[in-house]
Z-matrix of the N, CA and C atoms (Angstrom, degrees):
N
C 1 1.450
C 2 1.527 1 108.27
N 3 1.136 2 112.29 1 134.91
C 4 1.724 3 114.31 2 -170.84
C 5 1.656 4 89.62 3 -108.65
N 6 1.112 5 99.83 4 161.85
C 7 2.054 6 130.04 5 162.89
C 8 1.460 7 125.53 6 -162.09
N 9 0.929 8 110.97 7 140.20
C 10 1.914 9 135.78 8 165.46
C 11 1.618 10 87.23 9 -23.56
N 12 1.696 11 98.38 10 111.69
C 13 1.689 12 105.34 11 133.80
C 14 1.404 13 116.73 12 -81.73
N 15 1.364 14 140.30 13 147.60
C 16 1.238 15 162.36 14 120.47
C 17 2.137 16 81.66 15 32.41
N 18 1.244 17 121.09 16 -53.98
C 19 1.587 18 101.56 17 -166.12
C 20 1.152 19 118.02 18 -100.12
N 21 1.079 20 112.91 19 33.17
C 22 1.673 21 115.18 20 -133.80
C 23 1.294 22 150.27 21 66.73
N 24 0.990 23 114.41 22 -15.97
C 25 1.713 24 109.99 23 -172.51
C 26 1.318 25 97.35 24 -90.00
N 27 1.943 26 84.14 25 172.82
C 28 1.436 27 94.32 26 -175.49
C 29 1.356 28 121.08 27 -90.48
N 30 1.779 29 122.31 28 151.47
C 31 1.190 30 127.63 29 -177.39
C 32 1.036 31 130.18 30 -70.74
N 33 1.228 32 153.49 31 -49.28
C 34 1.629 33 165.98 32 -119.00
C 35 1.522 34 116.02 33 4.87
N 36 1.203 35 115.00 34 88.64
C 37 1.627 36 131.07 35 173.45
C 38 1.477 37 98.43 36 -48.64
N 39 1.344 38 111.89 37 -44.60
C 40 1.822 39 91.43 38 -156.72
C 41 1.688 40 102.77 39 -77.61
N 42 1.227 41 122.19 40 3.35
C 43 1.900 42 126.76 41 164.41
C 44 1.508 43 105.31 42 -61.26
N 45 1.425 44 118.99 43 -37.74
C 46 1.603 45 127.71 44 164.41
C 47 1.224 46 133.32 45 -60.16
N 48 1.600 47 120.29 46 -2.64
C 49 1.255 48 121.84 47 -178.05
C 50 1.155 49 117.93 48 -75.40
N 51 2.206 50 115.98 49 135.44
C 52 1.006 51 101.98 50 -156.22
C 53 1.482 52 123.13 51 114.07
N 54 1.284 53 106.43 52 -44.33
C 55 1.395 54 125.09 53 -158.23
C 56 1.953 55 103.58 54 -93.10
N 57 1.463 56 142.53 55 143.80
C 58 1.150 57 133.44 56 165.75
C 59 1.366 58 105.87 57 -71.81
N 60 1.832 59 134.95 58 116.53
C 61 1.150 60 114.31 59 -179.27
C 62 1.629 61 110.85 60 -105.02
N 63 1.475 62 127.79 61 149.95
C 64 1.313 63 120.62 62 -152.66
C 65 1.885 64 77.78 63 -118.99
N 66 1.494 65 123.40 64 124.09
C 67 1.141 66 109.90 65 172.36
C 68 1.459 67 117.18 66 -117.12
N 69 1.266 68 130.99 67 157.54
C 70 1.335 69 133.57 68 -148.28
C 71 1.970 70 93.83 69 -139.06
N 72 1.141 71 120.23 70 99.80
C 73 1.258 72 107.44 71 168.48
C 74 1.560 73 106.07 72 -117.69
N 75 1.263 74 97.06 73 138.09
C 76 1.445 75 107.75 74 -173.54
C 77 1.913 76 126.77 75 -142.21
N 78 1.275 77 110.38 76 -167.36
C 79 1.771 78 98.31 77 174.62
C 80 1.506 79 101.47 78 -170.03
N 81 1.285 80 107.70 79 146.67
C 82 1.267 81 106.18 80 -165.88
C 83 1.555 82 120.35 81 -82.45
N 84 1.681 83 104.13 82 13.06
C 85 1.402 84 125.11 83 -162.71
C 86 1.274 85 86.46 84 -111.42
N 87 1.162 86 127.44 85 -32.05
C 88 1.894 87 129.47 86 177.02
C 89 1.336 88 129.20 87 -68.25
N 90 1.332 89 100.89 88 99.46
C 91 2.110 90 92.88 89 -168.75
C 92 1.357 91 111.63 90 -82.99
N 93 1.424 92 127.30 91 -12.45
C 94 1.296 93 131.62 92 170.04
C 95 1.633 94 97.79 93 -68.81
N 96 1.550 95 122.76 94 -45.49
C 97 1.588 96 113.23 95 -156.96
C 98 1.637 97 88.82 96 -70.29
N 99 1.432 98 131.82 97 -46.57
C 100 1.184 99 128.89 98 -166.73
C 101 1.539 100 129.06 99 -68.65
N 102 1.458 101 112.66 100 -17.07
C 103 1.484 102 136.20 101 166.54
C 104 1.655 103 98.16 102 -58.39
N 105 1.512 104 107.65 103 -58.96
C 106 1.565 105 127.63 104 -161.00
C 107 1.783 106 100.43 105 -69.68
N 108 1.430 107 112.50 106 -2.87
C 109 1.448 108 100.61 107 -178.85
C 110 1.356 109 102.51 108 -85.81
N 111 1.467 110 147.81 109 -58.97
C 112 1.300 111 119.40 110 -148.70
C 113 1.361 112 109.36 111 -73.83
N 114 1.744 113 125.75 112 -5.17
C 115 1.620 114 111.16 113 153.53
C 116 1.052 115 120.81 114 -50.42
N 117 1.491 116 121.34 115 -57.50
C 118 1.476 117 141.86 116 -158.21
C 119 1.360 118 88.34 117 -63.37
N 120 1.625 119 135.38 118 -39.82
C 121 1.619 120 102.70 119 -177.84
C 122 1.118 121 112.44 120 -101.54
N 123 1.618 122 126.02 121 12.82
C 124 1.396 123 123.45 122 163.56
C 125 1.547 124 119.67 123 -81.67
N 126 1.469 125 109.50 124 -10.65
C 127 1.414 126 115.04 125 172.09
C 128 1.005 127 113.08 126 -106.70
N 129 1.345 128 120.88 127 -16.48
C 130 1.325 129 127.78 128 148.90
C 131 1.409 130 120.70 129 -47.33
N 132 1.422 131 123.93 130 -50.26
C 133 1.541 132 121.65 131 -166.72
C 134 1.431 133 98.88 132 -78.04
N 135 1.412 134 122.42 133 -19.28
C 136 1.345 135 117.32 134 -164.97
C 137 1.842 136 110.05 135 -84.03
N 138 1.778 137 92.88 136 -9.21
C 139 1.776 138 83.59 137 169.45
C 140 1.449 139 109.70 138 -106.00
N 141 0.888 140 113.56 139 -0.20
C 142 1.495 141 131.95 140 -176.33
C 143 1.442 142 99.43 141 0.48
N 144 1.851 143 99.09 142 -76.79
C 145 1.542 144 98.39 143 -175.25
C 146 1.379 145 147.35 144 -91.17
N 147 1.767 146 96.11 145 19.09
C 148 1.388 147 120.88 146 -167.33
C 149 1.943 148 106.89 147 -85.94
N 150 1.176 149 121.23 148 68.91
C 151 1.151 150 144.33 149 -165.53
C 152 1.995 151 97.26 150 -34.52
N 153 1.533 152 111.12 151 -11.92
C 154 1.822 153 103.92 152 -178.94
C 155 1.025 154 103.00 153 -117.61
N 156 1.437 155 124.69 154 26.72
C 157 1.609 156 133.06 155 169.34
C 158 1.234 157 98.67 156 -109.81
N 159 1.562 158 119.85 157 140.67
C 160 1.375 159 107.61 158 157.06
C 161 1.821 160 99.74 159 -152.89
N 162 1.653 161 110.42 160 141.64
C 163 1.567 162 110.60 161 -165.96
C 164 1.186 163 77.28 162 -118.31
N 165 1.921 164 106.36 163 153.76
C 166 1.218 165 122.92 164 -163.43
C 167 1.656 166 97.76 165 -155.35
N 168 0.822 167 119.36 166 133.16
C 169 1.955 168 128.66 167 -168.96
C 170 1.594 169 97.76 168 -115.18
N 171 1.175 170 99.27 169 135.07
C 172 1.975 171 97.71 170 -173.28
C 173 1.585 172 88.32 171 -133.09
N 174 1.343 173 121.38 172 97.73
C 175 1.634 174 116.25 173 165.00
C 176 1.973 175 106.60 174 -49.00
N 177 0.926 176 104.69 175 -178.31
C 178 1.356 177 121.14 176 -177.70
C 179 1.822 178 115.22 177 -163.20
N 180 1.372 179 98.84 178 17.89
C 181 1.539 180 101.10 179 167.26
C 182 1.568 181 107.50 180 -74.60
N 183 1.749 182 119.68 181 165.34
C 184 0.904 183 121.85 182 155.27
C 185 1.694 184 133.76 183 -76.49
N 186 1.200 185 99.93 184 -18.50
C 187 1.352 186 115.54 185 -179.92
C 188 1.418 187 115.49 186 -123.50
N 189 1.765 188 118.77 187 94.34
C 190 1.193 189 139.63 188 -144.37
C 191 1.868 190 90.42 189 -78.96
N 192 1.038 191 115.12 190 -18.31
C 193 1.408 192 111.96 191 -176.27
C 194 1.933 193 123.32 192 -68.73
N 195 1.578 194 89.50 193 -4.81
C 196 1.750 195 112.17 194 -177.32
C 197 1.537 196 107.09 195 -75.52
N 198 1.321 197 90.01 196 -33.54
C 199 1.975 198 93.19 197 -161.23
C 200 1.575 199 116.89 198 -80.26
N 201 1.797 200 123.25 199 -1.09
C 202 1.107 201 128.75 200 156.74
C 203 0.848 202 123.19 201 -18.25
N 204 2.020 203 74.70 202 -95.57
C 205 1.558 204 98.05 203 -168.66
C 206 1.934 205 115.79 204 -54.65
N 207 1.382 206 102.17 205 -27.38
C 208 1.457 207 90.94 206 176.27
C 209 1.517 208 131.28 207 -67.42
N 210 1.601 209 108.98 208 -14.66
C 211 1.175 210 95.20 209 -161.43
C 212 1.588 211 99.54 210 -116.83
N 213 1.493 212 93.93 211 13.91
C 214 1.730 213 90.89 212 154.79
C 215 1.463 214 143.36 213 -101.73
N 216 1.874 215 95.15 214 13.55
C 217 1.430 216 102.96 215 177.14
C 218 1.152 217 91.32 216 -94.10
């Protein structure tokens, strides 16, 4: 099953097999999901180098053009 990296391209999940995946679905219309982010990347940094961890953020807006600007602050 493929998905959208951050630039577009495609992902390939099944390269992850194996792997613990930590998933993050969210929306930029969600103020609870957006509160819950600077945990999600503080437990994030803390696997940083654990090469069988991997955290993964899945927006869920309809209009993929929202999640830019958000995810460049």
């Amino acid at each position: 099953m493929l998905r959208k990296a951050p630039e577009g391209s495609a992902y390939p999940l099944a390269a992850q097999k194996g792997k613990i995946l930590v998933l993050n679905f969210w929306a930029t219309w969600c103020g609870p999901c957006r509160a819950l982010e600077p945990l999600y990347e503080k437990v994030a940094a803390e696997f940083r180098d654990d090469p069988g961890v991997l955290f993964l953020a899945a927006d869920c807006d309809d209009d993929e053009s929202l999640v830019v600007p958000i995810s460049k602050k």
